[in-house]
GUROBA-496525 format. One record per atom (N, C-alpha, C): residue number from 1; residue in one letter; x, y, z. Coordinates in pm, whole numbers, plus 32768, in hexadecimal, padded with zeros to 4 digits. Atoms other than C-alpha are relative to their C-alpha. Example, Ala and Ser with C-alpha at 12.3 -4.5 7.8 and 13.67 -1.06 7.14 Angstrom:
# residues 2
1,A,8059,7F89,8000
1,A,84CE,7E3E,830C
1,A,805A,8078,8000
2,S,7FAE,7F89,7FFA
2,S,8557,7F96,82CA
2,S,7FB3,806D,8049
END
This chain:
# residues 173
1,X,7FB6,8052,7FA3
1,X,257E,52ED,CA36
1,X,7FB0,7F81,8017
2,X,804A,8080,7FE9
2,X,252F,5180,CA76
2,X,8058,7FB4,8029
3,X,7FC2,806B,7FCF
3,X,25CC,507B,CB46
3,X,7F9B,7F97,8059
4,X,8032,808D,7F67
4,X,259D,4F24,CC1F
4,X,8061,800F,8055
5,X,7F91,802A,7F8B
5,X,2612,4F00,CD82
5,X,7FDD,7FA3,803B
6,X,8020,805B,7F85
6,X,25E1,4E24,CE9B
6,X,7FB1,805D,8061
7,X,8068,7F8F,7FC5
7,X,24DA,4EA1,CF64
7,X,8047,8029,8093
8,X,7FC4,7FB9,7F98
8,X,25AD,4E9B,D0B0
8,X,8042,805D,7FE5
9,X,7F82,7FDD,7FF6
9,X,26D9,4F17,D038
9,X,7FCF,80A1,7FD0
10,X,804A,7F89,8015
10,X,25E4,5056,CFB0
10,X,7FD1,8029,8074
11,X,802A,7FDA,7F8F
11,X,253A,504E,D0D8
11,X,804B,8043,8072
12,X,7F5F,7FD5,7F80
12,X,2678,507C,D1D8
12,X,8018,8089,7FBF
13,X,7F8D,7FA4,803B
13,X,2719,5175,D0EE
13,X,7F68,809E,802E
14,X,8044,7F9D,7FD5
14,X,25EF,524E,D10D
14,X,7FD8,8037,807D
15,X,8011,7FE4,7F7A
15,X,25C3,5242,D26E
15,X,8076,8004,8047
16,X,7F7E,8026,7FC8
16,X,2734,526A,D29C
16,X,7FF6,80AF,7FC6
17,X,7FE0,7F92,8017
17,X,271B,53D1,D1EA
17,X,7F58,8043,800E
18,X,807D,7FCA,7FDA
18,X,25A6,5426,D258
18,X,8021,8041,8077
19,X,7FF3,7FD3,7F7D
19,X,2652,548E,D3A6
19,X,8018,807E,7FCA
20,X,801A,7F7C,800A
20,X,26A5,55DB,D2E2
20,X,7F6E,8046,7FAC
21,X,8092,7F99,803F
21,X,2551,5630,D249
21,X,7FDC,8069,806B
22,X,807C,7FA4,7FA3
22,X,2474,5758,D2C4
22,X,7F7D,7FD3,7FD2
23,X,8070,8020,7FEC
23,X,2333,56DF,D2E2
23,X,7F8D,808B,7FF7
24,X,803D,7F88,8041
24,X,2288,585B,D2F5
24,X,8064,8075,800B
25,X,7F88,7FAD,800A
25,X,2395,5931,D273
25,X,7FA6,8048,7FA1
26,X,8004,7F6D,805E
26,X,237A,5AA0,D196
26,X,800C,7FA3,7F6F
27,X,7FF9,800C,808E
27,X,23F2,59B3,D072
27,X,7FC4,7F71,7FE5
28,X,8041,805D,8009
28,X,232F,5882,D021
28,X,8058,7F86,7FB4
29,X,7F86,804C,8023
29,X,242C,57D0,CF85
29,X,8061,7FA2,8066
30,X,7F83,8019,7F8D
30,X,2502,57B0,D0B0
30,X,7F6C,7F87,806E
31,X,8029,807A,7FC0
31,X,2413,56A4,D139
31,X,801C,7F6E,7F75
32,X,7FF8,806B,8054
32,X,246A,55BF,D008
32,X,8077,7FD0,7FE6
33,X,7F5D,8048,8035
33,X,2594,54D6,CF94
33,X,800F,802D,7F6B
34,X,7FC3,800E,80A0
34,X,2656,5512,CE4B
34,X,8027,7F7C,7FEE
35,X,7FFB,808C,800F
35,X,2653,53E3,CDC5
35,X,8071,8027,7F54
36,X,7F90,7FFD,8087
36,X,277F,53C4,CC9B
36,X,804E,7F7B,7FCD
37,X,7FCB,8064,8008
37,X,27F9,52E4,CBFF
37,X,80C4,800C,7FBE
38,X,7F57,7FE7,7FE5
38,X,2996,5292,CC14
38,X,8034,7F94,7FB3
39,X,7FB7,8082,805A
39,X,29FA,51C4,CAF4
39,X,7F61,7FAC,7FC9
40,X,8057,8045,802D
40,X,293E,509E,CA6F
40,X,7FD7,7FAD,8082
41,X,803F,8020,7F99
41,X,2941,5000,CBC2
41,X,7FE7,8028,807A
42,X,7FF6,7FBE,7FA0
42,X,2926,50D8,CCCA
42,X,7F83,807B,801E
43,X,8093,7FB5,8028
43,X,27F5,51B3,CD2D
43,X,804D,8079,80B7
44,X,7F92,7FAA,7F61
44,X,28AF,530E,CE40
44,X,7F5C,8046,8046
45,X,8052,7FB5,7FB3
45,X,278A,5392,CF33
45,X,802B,805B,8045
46,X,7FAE,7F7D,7F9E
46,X,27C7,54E1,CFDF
46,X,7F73,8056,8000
47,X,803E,7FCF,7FC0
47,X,26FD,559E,D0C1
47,X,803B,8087,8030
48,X,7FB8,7F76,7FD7
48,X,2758,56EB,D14A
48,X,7F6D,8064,805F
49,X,8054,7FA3,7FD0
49,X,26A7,57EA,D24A
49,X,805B,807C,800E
50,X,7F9A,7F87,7FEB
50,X,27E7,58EC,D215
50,X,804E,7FF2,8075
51,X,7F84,801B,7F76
51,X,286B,5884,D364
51,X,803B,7F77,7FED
52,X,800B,80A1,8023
52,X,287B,5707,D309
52,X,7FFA,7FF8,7FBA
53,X,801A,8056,809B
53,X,28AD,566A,D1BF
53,X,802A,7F63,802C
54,X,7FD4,80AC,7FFD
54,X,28BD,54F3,D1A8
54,X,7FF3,7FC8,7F7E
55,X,7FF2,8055,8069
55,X,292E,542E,D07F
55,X,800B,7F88,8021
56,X,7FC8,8079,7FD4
56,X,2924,52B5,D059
56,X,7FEB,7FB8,7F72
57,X,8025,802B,8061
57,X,294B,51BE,CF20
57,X,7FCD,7FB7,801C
58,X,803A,8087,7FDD
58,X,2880,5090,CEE7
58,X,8012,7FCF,7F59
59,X,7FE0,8069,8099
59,X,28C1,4F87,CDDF
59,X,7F4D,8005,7FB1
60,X,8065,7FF3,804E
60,X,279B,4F85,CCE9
60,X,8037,7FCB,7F4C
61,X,7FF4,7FFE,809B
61,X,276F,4F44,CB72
61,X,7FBA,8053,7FBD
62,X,8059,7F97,8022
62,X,275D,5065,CAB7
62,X,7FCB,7FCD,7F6B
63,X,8019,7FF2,8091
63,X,26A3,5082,C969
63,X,8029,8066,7FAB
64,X,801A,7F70,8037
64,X,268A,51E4,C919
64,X,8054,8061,809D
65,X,7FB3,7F9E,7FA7
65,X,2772,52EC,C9C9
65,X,7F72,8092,8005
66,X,802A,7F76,7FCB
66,X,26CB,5428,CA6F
66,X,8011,7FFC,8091
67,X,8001,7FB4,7F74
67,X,2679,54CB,CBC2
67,X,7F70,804D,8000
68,X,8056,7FD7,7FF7
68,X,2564,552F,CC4E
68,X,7FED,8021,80BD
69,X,8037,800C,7FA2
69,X,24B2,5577,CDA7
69,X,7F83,7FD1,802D
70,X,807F,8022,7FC6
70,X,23BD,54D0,CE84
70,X,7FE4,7FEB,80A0
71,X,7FF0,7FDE,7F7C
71,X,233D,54E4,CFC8
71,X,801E,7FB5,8081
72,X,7FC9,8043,7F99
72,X,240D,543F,D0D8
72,X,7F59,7FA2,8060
73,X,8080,8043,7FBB
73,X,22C0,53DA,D1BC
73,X,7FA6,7FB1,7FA9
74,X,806C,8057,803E
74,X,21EA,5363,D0AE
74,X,802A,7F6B,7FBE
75,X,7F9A,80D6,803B
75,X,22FE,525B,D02E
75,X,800B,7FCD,8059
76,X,7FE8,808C,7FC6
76,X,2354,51CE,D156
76,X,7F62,7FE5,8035
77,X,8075,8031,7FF3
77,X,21CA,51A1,D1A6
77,X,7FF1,7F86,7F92
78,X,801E,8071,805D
78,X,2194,50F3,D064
78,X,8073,7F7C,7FE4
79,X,7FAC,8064,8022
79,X,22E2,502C,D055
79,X,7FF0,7FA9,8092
80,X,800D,805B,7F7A
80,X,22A5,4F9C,D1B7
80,X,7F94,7FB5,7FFB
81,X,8063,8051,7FF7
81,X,2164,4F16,D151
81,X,7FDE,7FB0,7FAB
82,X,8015,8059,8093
82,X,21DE,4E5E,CFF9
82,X,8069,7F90,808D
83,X,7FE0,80AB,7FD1
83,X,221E,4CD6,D045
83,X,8085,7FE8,7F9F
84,X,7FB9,802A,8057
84,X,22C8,4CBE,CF04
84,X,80B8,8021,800A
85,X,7F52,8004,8011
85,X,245C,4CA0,CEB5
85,X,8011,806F,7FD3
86,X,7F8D,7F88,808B
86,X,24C1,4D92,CDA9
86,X,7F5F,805D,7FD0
87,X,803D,7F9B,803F
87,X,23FD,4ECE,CD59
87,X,8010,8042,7F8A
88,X,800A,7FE1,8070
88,X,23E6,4F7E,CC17
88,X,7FBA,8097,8025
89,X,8006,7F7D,7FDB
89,X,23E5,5105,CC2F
89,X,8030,8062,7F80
90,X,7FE4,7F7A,8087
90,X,23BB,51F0,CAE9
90,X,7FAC,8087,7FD0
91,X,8033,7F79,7FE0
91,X,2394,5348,CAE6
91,X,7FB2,801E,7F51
92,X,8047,7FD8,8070
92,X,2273,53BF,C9D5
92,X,7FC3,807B,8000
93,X,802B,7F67,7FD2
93,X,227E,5552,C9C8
93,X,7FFC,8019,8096
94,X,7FDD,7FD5,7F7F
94,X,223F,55A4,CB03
94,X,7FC6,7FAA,808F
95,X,802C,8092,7FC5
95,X,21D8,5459,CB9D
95,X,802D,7FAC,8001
96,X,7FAE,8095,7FF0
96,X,2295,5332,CC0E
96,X,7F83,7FA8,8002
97,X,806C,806C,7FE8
97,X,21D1,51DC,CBEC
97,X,8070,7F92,8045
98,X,7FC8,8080,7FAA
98,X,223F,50D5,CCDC
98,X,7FC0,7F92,8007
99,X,803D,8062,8051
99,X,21E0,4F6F,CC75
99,X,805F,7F82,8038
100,X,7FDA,80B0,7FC1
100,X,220D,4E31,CD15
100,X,7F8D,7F85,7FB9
101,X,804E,8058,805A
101,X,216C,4CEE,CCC8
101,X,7F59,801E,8005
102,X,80B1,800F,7FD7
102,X,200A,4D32,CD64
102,X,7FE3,80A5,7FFF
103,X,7FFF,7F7B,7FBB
103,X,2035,4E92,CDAB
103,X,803D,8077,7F77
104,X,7FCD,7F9A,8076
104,X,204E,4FE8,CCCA
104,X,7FBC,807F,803D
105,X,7FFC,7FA0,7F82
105,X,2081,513C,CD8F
105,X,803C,8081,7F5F
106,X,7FA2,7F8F,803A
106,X,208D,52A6,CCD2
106,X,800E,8052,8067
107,X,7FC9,7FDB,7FDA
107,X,212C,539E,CD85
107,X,8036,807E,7FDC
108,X,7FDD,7F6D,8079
108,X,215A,552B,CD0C
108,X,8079,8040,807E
109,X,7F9B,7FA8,7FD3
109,X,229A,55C8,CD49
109,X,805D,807B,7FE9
110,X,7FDA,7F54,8056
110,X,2381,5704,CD0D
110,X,808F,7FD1,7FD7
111,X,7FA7,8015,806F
111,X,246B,5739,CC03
111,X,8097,801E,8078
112,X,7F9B,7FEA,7FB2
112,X,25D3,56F4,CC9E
112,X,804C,8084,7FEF
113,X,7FE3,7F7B,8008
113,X,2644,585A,CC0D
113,X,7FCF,8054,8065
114,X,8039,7F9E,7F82
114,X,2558,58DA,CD40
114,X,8072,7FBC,8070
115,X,7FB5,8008,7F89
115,X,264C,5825,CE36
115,X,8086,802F,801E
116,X,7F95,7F9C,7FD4
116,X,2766,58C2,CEE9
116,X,806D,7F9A,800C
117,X,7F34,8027,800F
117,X,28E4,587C,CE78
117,X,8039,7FC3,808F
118,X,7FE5,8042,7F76
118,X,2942,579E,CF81
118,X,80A7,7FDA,7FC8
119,X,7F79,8019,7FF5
119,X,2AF9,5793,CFA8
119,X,801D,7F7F,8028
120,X,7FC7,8096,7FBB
120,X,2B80,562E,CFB1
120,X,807D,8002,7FFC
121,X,7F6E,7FF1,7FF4
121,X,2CE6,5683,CF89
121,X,8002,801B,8089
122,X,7FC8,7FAD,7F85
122,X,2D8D,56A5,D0EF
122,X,807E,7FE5,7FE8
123,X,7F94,7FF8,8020
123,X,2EDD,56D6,D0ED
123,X,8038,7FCC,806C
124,X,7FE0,807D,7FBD
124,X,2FC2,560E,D189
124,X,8046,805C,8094
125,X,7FE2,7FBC,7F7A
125,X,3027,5726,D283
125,X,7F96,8011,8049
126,X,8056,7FF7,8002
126,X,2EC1,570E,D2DB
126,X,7FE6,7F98,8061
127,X,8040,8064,7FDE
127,X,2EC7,55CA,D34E
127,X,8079,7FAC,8085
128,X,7FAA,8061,7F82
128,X,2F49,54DF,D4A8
128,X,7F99,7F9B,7FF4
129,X,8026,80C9,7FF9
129,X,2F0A,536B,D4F5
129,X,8027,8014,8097
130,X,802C,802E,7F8B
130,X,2E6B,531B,D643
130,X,7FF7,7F8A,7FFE
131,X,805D,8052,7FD3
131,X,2DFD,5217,D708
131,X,7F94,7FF4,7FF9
132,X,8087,802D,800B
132,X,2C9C,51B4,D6D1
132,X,7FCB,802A,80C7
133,X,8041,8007,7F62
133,X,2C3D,5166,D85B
133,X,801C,8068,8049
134,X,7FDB,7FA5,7FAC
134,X,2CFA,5251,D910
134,X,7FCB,8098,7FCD
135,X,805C,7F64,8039
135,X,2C57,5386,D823
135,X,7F79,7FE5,7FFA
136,X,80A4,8009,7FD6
136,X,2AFA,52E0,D838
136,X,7FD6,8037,807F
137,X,8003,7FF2,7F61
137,X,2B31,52FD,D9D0
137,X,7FF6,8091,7FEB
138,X,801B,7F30,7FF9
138,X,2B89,545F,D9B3
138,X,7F89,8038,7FC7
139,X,8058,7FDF,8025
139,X,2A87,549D,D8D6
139,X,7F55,7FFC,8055
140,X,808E,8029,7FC6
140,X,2972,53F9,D98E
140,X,7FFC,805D,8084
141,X,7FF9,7FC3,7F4A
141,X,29E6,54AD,DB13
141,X,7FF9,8096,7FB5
142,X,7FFD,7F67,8016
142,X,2A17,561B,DA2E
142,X,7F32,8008,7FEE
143,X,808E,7FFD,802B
143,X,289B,55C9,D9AB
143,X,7FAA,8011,8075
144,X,804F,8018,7F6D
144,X,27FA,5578,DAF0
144,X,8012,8080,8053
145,X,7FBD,7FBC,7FCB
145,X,28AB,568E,DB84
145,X,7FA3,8090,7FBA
146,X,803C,7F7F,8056
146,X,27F6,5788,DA74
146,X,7F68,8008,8026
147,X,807B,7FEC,7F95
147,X,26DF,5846,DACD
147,X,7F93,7FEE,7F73
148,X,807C,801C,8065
148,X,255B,57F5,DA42
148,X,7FEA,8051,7F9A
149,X,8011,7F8C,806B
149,X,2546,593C,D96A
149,X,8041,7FF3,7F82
150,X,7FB5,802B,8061
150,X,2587,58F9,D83D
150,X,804E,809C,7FB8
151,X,7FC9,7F6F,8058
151,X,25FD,5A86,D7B5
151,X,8087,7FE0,8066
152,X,7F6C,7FE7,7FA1
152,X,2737,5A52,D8B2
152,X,8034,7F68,8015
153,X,7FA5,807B,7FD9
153,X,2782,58DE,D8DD
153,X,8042,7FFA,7F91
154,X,7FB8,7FE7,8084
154,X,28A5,58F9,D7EA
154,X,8068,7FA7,803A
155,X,7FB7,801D,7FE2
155,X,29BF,5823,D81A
155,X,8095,8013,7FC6
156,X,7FBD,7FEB,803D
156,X,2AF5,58AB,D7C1
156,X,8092,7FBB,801F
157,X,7F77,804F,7FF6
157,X,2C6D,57DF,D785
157,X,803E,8028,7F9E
158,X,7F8A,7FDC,8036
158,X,2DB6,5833,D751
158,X,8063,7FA9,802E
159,X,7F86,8064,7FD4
159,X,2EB7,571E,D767
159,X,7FDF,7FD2,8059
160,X,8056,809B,7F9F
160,X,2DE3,5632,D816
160,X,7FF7,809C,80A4
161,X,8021,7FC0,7FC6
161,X,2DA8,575C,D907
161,X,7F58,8028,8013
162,X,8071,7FEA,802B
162,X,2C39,573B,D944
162,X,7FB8,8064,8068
163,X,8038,7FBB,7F9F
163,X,2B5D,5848,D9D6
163,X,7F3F,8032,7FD7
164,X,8087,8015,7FFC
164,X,29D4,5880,DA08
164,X,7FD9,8083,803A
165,X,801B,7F93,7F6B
165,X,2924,59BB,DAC9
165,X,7F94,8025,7FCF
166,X,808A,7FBB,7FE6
166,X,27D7,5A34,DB31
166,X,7FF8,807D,802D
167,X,7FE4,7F74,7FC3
167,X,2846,5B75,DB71
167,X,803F,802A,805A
168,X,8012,7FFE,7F78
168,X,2848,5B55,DCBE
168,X,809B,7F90,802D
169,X,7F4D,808F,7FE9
169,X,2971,59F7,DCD6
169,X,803C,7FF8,7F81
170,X,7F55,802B,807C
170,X,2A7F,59A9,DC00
170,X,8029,7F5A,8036
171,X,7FDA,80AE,7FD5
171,X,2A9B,581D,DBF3
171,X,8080,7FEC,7F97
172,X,7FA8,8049,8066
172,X,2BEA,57BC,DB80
172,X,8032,7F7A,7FE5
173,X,7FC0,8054,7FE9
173,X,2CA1,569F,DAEC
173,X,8091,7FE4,7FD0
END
């Protein structure tokens, strides 16, 4: 695999699907991005912790088609601290090299066959169209509302029916 991107537009995309990594999870994998490439211009990132998957494309120029994994935290460290425009990112066995003008970063990662089948089909019975603001609101008063523990702050919705509990209250909205 080998492509150029733009270093933001890499940068965002990874910190747009770093929100599902596990950081110290049972599978070591599941703290890293699949990085794939989607055509000749298109590069799909997806993250997953089994509760959360996040996909996102980013424009790129590919060279060489594959897929691979690498680890969500260590890219956006190193891509936040290149100056340069357009990066250059090609996987060699089991090592990505990342290569800007001044700068050249390896990087060991796991074979994307170790990462877990993440579903992007949803079906269209699957899916409603909200408002933006008015489901942020709810979201933000159900959140606040949830208790510090993290084994029980769960927030569960059903048709914009939102509800929260510490055992003890039942916050609805």
């Amino acid at each position: 695999m080998k492509f150029v991107a733009n270093k933001d537009d890499l940068l965002n995309g990874i910190k747009i699907v770093e929100r599902a990594t596990v950081v110290k999870g049972l599978q070591p994998v599941l703290a890293n991005v699949l990085i794939e490439t989607a055509g000749t211009n298109q590069i799909k990132l997806t993250a997953t912790d089994f509760d959360l998957s996040i996909i996102t494309l980013i424009n790129a120029n590919v060279e060489t088609e594959g897929k691979f994994t690498l680890p969500a935290k260590k890219l956006v460290e190193i891509l936040s601290r290149l100056n340069d425009e357009l990066i250059n990112l090609e996987l060699n066995g089991s090592t990505a090299t990342i290569t800007s003008k001044k700068s050249k970063f390896d990087i060991i990662g796991i074979s994307a066959n170790e990462f877990p089948q993440v579903e992007e089909n949803i079906a269209e019975t699957d899916c409603m169209e909200i408002e933006t603001r008015p489901f942020t609101k709810a979201i933000r008063e159900v959140v606040s509302a949830a208790p510090s523990v993290a084994a029980i702050s769960r927030i569960f919705w059903k048709w914009l029916l939102l509800t929260v509990t510490d055992l003890q209250e039942l916050e609805k909205l």
